[in-house]
C-alpha positions as CSV (number, residue, x, y, z in Angstrom):
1,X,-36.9,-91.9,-31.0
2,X,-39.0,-93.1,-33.8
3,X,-39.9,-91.7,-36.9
4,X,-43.2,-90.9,-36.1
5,X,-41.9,-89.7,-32.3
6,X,-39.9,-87.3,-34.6
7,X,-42.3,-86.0,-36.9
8,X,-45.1,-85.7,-33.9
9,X,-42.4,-83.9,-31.6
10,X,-43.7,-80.5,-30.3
11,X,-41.3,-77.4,-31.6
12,X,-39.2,-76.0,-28.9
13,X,-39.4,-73.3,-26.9
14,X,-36.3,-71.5,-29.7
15,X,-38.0,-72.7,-32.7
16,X,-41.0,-71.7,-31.4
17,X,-39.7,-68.1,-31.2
18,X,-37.5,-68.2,-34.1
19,X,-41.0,-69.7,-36.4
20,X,-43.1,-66.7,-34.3
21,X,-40.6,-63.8,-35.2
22,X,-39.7,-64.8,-38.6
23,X,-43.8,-64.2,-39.4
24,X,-44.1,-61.0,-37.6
25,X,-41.3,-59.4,-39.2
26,X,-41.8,-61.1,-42.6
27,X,-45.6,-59.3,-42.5
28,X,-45.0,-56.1,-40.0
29,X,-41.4,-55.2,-40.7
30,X,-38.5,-55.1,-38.7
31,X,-38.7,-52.0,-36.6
32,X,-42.6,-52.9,-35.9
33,X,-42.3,-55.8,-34.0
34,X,-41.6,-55.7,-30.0
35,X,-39.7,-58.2,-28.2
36,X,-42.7,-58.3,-26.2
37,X,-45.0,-59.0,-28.9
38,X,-42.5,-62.1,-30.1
39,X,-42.6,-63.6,-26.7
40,X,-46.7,-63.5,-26.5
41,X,-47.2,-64.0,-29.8
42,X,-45.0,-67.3,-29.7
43,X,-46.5,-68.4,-26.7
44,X,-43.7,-67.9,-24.3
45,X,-44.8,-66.9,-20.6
46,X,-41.2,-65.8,-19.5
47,X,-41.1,-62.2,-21.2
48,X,-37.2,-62.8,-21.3
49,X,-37.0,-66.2,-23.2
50,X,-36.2,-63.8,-26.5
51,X,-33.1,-62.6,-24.7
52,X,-32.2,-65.8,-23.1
53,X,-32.5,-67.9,-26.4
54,X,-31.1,-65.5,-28.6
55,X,-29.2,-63.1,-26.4
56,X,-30.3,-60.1,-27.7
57,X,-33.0,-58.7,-30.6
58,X,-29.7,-58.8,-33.3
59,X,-29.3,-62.0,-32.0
60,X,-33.0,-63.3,-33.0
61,X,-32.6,-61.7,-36.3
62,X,-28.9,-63.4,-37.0
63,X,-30.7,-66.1,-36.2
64,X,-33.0,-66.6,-38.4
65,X,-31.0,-65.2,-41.0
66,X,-28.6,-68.1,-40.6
67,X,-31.2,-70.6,-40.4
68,X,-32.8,-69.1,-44.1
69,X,-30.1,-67.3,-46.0
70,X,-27.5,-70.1,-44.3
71,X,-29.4,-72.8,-46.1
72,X,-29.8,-71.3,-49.3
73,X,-26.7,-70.1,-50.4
74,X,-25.6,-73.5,-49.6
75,X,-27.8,-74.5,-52.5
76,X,-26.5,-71.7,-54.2
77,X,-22.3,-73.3,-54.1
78,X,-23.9,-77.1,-55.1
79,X,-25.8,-75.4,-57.8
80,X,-22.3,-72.9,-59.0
81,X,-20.3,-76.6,-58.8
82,X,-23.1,-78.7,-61.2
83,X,-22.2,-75.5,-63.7
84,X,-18.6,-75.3,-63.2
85,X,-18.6,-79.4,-63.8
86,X,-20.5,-79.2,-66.7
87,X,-18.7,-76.0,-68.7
88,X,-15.9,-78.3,-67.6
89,X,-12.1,-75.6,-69.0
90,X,-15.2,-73.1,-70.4
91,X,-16.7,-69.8,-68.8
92,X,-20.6,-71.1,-67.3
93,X,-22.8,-68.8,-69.5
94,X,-24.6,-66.0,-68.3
95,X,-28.0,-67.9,-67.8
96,X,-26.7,-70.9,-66.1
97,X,-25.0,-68.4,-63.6
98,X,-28.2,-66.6,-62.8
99,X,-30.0,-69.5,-62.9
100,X,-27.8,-70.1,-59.7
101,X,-28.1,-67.0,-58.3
102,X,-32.0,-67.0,-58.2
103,X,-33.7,-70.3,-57.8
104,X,-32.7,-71.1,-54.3
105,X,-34.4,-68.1,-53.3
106,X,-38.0,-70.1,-55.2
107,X,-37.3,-73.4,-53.9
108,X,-39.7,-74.8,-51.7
109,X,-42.4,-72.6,-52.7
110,X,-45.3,-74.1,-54.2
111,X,-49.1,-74.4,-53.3
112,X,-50.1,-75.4,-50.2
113,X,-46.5,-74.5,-48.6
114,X,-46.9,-71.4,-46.8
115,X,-43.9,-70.0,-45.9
116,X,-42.1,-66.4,-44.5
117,X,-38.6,-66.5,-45.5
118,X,-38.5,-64.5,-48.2
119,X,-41.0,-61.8,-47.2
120,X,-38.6,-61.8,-44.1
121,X,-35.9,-61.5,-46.5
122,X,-37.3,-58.5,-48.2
123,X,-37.2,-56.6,-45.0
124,X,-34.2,-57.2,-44.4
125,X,-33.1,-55.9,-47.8
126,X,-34.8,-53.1,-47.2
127,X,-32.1,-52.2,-44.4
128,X,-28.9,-52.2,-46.3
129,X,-26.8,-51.7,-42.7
130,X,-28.7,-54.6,-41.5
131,X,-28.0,-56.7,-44.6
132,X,-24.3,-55.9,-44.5
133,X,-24.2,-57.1,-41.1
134,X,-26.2,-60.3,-40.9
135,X,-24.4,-61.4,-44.1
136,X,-20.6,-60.5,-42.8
137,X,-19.0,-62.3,-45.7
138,X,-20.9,-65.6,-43.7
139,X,-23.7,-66.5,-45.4
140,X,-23.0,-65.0,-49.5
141,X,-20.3,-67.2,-50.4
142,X,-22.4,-68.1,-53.3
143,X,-23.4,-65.1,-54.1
144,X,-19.9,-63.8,-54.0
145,X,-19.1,-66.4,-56.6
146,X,-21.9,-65.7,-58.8
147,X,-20.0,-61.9,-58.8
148,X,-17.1,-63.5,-59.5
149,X,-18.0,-65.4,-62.6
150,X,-20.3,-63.1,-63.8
151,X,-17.2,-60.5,-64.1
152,X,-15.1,-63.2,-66.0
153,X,-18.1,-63.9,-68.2
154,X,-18.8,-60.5,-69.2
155,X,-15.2,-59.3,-69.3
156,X,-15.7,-56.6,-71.4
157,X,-18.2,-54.8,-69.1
158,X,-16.5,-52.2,-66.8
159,X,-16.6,-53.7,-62.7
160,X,-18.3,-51.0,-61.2
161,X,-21.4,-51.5,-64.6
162,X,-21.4,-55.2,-63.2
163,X,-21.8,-54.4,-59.3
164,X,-24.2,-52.1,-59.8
165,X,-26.3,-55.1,-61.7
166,X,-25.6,-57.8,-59.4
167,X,-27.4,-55.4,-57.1
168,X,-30.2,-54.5,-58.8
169,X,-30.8,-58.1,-59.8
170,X,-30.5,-59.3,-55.7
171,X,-33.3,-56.8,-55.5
172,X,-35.1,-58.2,-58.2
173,X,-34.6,-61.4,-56.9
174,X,-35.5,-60.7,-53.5
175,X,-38.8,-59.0,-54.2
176,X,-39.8,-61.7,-57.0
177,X,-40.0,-64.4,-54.4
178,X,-41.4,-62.0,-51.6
179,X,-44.0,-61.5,-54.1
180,X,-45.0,-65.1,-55.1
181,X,-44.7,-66.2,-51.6
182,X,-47.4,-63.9,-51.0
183,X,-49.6,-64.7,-53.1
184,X,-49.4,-68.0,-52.5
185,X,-50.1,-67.3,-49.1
186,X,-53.2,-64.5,-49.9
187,X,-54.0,-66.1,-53.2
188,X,-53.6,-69.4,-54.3
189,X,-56.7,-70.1,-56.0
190,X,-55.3,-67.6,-58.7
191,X,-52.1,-69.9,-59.2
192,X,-51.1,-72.9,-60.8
193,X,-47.9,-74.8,-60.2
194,X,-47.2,-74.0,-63.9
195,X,-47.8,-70.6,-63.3
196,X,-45.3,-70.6,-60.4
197,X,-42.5,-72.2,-62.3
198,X,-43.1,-69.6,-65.1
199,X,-42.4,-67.5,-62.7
200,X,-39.2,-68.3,-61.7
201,X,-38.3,-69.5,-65.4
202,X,-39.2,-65.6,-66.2
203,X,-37.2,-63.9,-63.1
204,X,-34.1,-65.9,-64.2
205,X,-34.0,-64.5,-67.6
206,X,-34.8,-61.3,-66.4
207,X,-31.6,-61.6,-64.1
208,X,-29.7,-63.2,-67.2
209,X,-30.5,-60.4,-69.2
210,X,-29.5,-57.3,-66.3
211,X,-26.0,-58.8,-67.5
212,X,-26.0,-59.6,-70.7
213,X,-27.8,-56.3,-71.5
214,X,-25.3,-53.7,-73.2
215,X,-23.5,-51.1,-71.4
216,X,-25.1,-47.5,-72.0
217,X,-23.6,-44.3,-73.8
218,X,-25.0,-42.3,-70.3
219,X,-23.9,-45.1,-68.1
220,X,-20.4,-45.3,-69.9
221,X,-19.9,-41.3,-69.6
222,X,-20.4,-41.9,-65.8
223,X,-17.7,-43.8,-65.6
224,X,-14.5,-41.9,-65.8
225,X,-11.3,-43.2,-67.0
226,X,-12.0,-46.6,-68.2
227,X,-10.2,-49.5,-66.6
228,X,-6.7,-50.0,-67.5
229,X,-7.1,-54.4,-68.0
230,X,-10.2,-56.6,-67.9
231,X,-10.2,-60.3,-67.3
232,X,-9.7,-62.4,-70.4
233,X,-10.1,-66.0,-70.5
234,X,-6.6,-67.0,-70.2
235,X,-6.3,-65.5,-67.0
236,X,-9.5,-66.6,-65.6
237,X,-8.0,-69.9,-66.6
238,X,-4.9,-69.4,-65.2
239,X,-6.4,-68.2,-61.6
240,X,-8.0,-71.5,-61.7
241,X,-11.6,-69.9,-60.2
242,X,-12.9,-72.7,-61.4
């Protein structure tokens, strides 16, 4: 097959579905769309092709999350290694690893490119259960090691102040680029491509600075007894993370 056989080749009956479904949940929500609806919507005369590509409804929706999330925190490990490379026997600072964290979830977003995956994304979010189980320790390797690294980095911040961050900043994240993509979608004459990467320059340091923001007196009396040993860098060192 050529080139220009490949680029002109009709989408298949799956991607078809996968494409279809990925819209209607991204703009409906997760519980609103039918199976039904997929199949017409999507073009597909057989009203069982949703359960004979994809099994099942969980099935479409792993699907797709593979396809998206699978993709991106790909990105998100060749990003972590260009870090790790460049800090060389040092901690990555705080920046570089949010940096990492957040701008896969931007890239490929720009005008003219209209796109579902992350308003998909943020529907997902929305159903923590769901999240939990389309993830499965699968598809967050990178984000993972962005937790990782972040609690070597900022050593002196009790764990359970640091997970409660790297969640709030996925749902930053998340709904940042949910956002942009659409108004991209709804409104691009109010946008500039400068005005896009400003806002994914501005989401990163707001994620950069969830962590490096100081631990609160109310936040610290919520705690309990403090932790008995944080990481220092020798021992990040010695565990060769890196």
């Amino acid at each position: 097959m050529s080139a220009t056989d490949a680029e002109d080749r009709a989408p298949s009956a799956r991607e078809k579905i996968l494409e279809t479904a990925e819209r209607l949940f991204a703009l409906h929500g997760i519980d609103a769309v039918s199976i039904r609806r997929i199949n017409a919507a999507a073009g597909q005369k057989n009203g069982s092709a949703v359960h004979y590509h994809f099994g099942s409804r969980d099935g479409l929706l792993e699907a797709i999350f593979a396809l998206r999330i699978g993709v991106r925190d790909q990105r998100r490990l060749e990003l972590l290694d260009a870090l790790k490379e460049d800090a060389r026997d040092r901690l990555p600072e705080v920046r570089g690893i949010a940096d990492a964290m957040v701008r896969p979830m931007f890239e490929g977003l720009g005008l003219g490119a209209v796109t579902y995956h992350r308003r998909f994304c943020k529907q997902v979010h929305m159903r923590h259960e769901l999240v939990d189980r389309l993830l499965a320790r699968r598809h967050d390797l990178g984000l993972r090691e962005c937790f990782r690294l972040l609690r070597w980095r900022r050593a002196e911040v009790p764990t359970p102040v640091i997970y409660h961050r790297y969640l709030h900043a996925n749902a930053l994240a998340v709904d940042a680029a949910a956002n942009l993509e659409e108004r991209i979608d709804l409104d691009p004459a109010s946008l500039t491509e400068q005005r896009i990467a400003l806002h994914v320059e501005c989401c990163v340091d707001s994620i950069a600075a969830i962590f490096e923001a100081p631990v609160s007196g109310r936040a610290a009396g919520l705690l309990g007894d403090p932790e008995t040993a944080s990481p220092t860098l020798e021992r990040w060192r010695a565990r060769s993370v890196m």
